[in-house]
N, C-alpha and C positions, 0 to 999 in steps of 0.2 A: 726396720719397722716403719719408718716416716714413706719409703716408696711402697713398702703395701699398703698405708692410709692412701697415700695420692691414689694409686691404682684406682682402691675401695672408690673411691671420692669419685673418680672419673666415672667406673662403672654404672655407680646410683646415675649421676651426671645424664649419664645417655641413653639409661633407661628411662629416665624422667620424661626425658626429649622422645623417648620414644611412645610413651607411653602417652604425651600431648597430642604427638603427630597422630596416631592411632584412634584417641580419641574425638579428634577434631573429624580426620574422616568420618567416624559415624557418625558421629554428629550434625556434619554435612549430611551425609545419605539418609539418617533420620529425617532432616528439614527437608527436605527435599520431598522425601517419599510422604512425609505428612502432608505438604503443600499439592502433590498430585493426588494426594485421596479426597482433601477437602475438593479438589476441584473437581473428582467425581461426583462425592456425594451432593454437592450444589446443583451439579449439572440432572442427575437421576431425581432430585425434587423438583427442579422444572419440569423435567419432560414427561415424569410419569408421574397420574394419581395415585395419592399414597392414604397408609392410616395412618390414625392420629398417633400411634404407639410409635411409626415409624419415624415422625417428625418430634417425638418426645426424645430418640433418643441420638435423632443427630444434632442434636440442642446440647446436648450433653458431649458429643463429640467436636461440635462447634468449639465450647469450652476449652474442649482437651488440647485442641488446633489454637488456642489463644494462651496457652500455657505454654506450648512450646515453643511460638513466636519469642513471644516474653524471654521467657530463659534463655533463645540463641541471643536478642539482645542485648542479656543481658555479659552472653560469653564476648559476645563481638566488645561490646564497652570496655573490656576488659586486655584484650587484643593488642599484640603489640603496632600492628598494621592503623589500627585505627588510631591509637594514640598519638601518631608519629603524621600522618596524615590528614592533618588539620583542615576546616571549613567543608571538601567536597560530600556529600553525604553527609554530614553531621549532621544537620540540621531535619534533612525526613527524618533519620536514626532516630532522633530524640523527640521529634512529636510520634513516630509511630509508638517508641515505646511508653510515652503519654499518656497515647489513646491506650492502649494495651492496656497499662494498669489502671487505668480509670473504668473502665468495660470490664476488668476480672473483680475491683474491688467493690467498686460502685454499684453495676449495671445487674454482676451479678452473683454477686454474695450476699446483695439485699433481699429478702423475701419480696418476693411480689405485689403483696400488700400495703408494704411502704412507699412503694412506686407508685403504686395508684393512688393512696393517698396525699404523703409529703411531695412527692418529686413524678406527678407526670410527663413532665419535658424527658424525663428518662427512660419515655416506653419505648422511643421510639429506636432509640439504640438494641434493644431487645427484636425490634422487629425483624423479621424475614429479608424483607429488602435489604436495610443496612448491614445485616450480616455476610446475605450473598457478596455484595460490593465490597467490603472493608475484606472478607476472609479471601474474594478473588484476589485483588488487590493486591493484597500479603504475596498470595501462592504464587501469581504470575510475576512479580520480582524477584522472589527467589526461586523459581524456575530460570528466569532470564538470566540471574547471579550465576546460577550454574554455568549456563553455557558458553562465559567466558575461557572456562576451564576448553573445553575445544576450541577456541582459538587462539591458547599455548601452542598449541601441536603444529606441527610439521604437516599440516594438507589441504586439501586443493578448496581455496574458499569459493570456486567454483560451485564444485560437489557442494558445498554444504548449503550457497545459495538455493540449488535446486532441490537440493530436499528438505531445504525448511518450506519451502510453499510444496512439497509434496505431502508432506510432514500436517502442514493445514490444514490443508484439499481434504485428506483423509477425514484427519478431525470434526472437518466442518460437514462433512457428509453424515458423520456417524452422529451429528447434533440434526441433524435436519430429518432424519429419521426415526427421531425422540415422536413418541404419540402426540406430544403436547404442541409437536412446532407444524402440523399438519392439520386442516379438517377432516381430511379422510385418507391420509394416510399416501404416499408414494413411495415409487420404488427405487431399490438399490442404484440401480445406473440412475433412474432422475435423480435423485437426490446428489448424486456423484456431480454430475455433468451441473446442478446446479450451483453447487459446492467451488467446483471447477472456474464456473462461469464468474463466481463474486470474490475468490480471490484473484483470479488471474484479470478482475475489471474488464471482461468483457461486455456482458448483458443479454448474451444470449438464452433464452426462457426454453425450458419444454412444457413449463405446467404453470399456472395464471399467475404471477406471484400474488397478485390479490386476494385472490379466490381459494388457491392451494393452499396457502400459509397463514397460520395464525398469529395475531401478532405478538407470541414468541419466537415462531419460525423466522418472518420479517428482521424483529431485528439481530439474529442470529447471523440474517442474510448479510446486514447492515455491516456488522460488525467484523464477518468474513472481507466488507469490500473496505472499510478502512484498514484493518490489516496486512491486506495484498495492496492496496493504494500505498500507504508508506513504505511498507518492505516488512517481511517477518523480521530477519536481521535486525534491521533498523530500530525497530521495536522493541526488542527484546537486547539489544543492546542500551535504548535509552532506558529501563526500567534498571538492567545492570549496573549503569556507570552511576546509580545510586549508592550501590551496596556493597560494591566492588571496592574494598580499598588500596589495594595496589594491582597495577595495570602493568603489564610489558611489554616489552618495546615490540614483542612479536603480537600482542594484541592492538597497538594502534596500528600496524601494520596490513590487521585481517579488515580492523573496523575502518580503515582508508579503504581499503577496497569494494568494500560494502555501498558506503556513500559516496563513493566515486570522489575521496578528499589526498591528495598528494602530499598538503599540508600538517604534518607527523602533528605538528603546535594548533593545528584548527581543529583537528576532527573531534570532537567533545562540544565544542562549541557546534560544530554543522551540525551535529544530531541533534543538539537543542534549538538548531533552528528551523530545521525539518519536521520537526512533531511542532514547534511552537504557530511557524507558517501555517504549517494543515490545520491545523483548531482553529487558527485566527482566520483562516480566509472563510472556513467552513460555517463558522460562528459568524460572521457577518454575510455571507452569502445566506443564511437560513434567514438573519433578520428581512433580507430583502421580499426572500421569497414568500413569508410570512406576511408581512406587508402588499404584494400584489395577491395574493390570494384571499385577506383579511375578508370574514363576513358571505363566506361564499360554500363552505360543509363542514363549517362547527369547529368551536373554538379550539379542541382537544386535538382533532384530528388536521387541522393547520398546523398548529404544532409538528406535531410527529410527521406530519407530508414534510415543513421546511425542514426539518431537521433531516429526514433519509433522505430527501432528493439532491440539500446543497452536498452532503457527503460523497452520496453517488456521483453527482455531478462534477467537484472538482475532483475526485478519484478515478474521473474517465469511464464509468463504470453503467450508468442507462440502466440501472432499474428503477422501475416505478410501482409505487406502490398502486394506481391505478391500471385498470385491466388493457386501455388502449393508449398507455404510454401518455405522452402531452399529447394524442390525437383524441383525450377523452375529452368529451362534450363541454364538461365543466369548467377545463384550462383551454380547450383547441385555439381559442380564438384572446386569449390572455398573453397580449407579444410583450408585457413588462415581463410576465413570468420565462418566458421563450427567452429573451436578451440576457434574464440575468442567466440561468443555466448555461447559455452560448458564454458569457462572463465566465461563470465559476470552470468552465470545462477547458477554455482559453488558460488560465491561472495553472490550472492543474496541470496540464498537457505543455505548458511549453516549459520546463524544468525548472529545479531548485538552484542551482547555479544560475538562469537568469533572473531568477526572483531576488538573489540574494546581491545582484549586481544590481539591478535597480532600485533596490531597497535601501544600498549603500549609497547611491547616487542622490538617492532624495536626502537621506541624513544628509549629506555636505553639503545639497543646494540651500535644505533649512538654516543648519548652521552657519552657512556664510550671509543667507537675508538677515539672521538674528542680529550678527555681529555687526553688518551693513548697519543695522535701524539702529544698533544703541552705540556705533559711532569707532568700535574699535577696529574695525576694516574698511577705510576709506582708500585706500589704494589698490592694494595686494588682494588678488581673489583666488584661494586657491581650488587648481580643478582636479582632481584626483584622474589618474588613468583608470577607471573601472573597467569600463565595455571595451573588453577583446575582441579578438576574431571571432572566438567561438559565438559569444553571445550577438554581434554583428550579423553574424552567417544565420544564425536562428529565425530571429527577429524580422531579419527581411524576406525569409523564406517563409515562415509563418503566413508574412503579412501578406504574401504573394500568392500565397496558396488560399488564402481565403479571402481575399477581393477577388481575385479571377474565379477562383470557386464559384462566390456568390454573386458574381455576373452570369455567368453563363447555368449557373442553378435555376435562377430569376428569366431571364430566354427561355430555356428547356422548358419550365413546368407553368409559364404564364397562364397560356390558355390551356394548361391541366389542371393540374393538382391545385393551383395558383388561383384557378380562373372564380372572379368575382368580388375576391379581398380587395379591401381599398389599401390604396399605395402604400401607405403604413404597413400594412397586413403583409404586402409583398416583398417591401422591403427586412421585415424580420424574417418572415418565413425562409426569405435567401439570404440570409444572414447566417440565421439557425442554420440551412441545410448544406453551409457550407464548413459551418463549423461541426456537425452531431461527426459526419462522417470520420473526423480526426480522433477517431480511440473513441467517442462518448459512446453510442450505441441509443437515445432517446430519439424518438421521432415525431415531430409534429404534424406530419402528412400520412395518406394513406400509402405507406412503401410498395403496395403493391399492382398500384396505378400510376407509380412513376413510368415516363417514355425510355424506350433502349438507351438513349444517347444521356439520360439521368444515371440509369442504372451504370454504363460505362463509367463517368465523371465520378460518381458514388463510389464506385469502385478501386479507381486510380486516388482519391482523396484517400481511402483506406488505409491503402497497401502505402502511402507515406506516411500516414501516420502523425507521433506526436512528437517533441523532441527529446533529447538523449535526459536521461534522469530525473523523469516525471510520472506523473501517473498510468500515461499513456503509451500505447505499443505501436507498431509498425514500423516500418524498415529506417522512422528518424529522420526531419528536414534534415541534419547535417549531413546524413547520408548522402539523400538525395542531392542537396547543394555541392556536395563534394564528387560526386560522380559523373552529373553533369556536367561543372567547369571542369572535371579531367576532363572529360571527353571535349568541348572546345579547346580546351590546353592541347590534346594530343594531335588535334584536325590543325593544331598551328603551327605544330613540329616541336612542342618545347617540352622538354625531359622532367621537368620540373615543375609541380602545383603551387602558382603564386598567388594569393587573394589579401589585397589589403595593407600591400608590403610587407608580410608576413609568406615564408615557406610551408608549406603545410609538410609534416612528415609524412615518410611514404608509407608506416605503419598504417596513420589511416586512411590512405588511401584505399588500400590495401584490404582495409576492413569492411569500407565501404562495397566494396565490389561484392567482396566475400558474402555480405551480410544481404545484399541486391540476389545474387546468383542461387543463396540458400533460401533467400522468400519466397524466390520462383518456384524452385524446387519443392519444397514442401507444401506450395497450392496443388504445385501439378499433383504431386501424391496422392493429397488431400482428395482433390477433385476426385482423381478418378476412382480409390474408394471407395468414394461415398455413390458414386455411380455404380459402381456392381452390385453394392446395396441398395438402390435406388434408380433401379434402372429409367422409370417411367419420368424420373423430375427431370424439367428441363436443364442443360447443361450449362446456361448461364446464370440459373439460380443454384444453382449446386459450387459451381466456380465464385459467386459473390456471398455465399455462406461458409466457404473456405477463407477466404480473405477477409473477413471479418471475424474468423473465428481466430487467424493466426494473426494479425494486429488488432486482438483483441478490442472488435468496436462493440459486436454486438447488433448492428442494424440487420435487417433477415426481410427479405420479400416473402415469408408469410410461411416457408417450410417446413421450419426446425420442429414443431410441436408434433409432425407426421410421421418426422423420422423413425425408425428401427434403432434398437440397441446396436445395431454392429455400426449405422453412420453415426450415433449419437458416442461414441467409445472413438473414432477415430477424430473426430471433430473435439470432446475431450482433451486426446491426445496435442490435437493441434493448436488449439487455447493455451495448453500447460507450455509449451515450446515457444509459440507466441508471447509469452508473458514473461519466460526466463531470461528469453533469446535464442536465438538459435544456435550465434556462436558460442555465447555462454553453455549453454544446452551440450554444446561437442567439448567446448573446453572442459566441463565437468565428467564428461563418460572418459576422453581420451586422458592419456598419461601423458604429461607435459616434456619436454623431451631438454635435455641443456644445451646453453650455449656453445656451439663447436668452437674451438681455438683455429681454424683452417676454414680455404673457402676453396672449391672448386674454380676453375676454370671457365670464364664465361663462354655462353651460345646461343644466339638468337635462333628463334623459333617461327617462323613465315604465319602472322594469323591475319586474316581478313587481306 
């Protein structure tokens, strides 16, 4: 009798458990699938005019989308994950579910007329706006929550990079094609290739962004190019590690990969310092710009210029909301505004890892002046090893490529593009044109009156690009530093890349080459594509619109808007591979192959 109770006992037991685990599923799939409807329906009352019947009753389903949040809160509160998982999350957890019940009880089970009357400050919670914002908000963290559950799994976080910006591209095309984000309306491939062009931070245009887009479309565009500027991953992991309350060892393993963090114990902290950096530089980059502009087309539209352009600008990205880039009449000649861009694109383009080295660097110089002046370090000064090779190797590659740059940009275009600025004027102007070429794509000259030997220099600026783990594309100073001292390394006879007192691994050497010999290649393609479809453009404007398009700068001697659907699809193409990588690009198609336990036999191979 007593082993058929247990039995009994156990059976309820694991039905219960099953019946939780079961539950919980839908439950997820539920939240899930409501947070992608609300962000339909938000999306379909921007973009189309609607009646008022249609807007009465997604009020009503707004509602419904705020009841559910509610009740998962209130399931998660109850969770054993959450309980046991003290401080991370907690604290959104509990003001969202704050705002939640103060908005169902308050905002709106009040009649309307008390609102108006007693409590105005509370219309505004009822408004449109705040609803869009708060109910995105909601969807797109628990959308991001979700997609921790894929990086449980066993695959290639290659693959999933490139299809979360494929994944975008799509999205962002099928928003730009909303009636509302257009004044007259464009087509599939523009909309695609524009799409393309703002996550992948290029800035290459086919249709006026000014003119074409409304400003919903703009900041659609806007919004496209801070998301491909930080990383889709990136993003949708920091809204995660909100909501997420237990993590495994195989998901800080996918999210090290993601942000380029080795560090198992940092990577939580780099993503918050990666969204925290990008606000903060972008936020004070916009007061600047705001400031050199101040008092010059209207107080509203200052605004929203500093706010899209510092974005665009540290995200590598050259669009402007005016029709002729910084070569329009009203900035042309504005080099506060030209310096800080060349600024904010510099920040953006030379990585988070060397941001995060100097950042730490100036904490310890503060902290050891602090402790100097009020007397507790008069002897001992400590100096932390920060700056490695890598960030060494950057830094002075950086710094080489855009003083030589803008020396010889400054010669070339003097008595052109140049000729009559006072020295001021010239010195920004080669300043700027040393820096736009590295990933930004904004130009403050007429690009299509630059001389050969600009367009060459432009060119080669290009195709090296920004450095590894920034906003910015092309083939990477580290690259290029790295393959050139092989190549004097190998002219010395020595088997081994030494810099610094440091070994470099032959991994990347290795990659470096790899990543050299695939850039070539994919222009060569490139090009000559876009020449079968275009047979009559000249073949070095066609070659410096490839190489712009796959280190995604964006700069264009003036053809892209003529192009045909079949160059504007293959240049597409070559943004999207530009932006992922290329080796990333193969590492995601191809199947990763294991480690052999055996090595062959060596043999040299007679080359050059």
């Amino acid at each position: 009798m007593r082993r058929r109770f247990k039995t009994a006992f156990w059976r309820r037991m694991e039905m219960m458990a099953s019946f939780k685990k079961n539950f919980e599923k839908f439950g997820g799939f539920f939240l899930l699938l409501t947070s992608i409807v609300s962000i339909a329906v938000i999306i379909y009352e921007i973009g189309f005019d609607l009646t008022p019947e249609f807007y009465s009753r997604s009020s009503n389903f707004y509602f419904f989308a705020y009841l559910v949040f509610f009740a998962s809160l209130i399931f998660r509160f109850f969770s054993k994950d959450f309980r046991e998982k003290k401080g991370k999350g907690h604290f959104l957890a509990w003001g969202m579910f704050g705002m939640l019940f103060f908005l169902l009880i308050i905002a709106y089970l009040k009649p309307d007329e008390y609102i108006r009357t007693k409590a105005p400050f509370l219309a505004f919670l009822k408004s449109p706006l705040f609803t869009y914002v708060f109910l995105l908000i909601l969807s797109v963290m628990e959308v991001s929550r979700s997609t921790f559950a894929m990086l449980k799994k066993e695959i290639n976080t290659s693959l999933i990079f490139v299809l979360s910006f494929l994944l975008i591209i799509l999205a962002g095309a099928g928003l730009l094609l909303l009636p509302n984000a257009t004044t007259g309306g464009i087509s599939v491939v523009d909309a695609l290739f524009t799409s393309t062009s703002a996550v992948c931070v290029t800035g290459l245009i086919v249709v006026d962004t000014a003119t074409a887009f409304t400003p919903i479309g703009q900041i659609i565009i806007i919004l496209l190019i801070q998301i491909g500027g930080i990383g889709v991953m990136t993003l949708t992991s920091f809204f995660g590690y909100f909501l997420v309350d237990k993590f495994s060892f195989k998901n800080q393993i996918n999210l090290g990969d993601f942000i380029s963090e080795d560090n198992i114990s940092e990577i939580f902290k780099t993503l918050m310092k990666i969204v925290f950096i990008t606000l903060s530089i972008e936020a004070v980059g916009a007061v600047f710009i705001y400031l050199s502009i101040k008092d010059t087309i209207g107080a509203y539209n200052e605004v929203y210029y500093s706010v899209f352009h510092a974005i665009s600008a540290f995200c590598n990205a050259g669009f402007s909301t005016f029709t002729d880039n910084l070569y329009d009449i009203r900035v042309r000649e504005n080099y506060a505004l030209h310096t800080y861009i060349g600024l904010l694109i510099i920040l953006g383009g030379i990585g988070y890892p060397i941001l995060f080295n100097f950042i730490q660097l100036i904490k310890h110089f503060v902290r050891n002046k602090v402790r100097q002046v009020l007397g507790l370090q008069a002897r001992y000064i400590h100096r932390p090893k920060i700056i490695n090779l890598h960030t060494k190797l950057v830094v002075y590659t950086t710094l080489l490529l855009l003083v030589f740059g803008a020396i010889f940009f400054g010669i070339f275009e003097y008595d052109n593009t140049l000729k009559g600025l006072p020295w001021y004027g010239v010195a920004a102007e080669s300043f700027f044109g040393s820096v736009t070429p590295r990933t930004a794509g904004f130009n403050s000259i007429n690009m299509g009156q630059m001389l050969p030997q600009t367009v060459l220099l432009t060119m080669f600026l290009m195709w090296v690009g920004a450095s590894p783990v920034s906003t910015g594309g092309g083939i990477k100073t580290s690259t290029f530093a790295v393959a050139m001292l092989n190549i004097f390394n190998v002219a010395r006879g020595r088997e081994r890349l030494e810099i610094g007192g440091r070994e470099v691994t032959n991994s990347s050497v290795l990659r470096a080459f790899g990543a050299i010999v695939l850039s070539i290649l994919i222009i060569g393609i490139s090009s000559s594509l876009i020449k079968i479809f275009e047979p009559k453009i000249d073949m070095m404007a066609i070659v410096f619109e490839s190489i712009s398009a796959l280190s995604t700068v964006g700069l264009s001697i003036g053809i892209t808007p003529s192009l045909d659907d079949g160059s504007k699809i293959v240049l597409i193409v070559t943004m999207f591979i530009g932006r992922v990588g290329a080796l990333t690009f193969l590492s995601g198609l191809i199947k990763h192959s294991r480690e052999l336990d055996y090595r062959y036999p060596k043999s040299s191979i007679f080359v050059n």
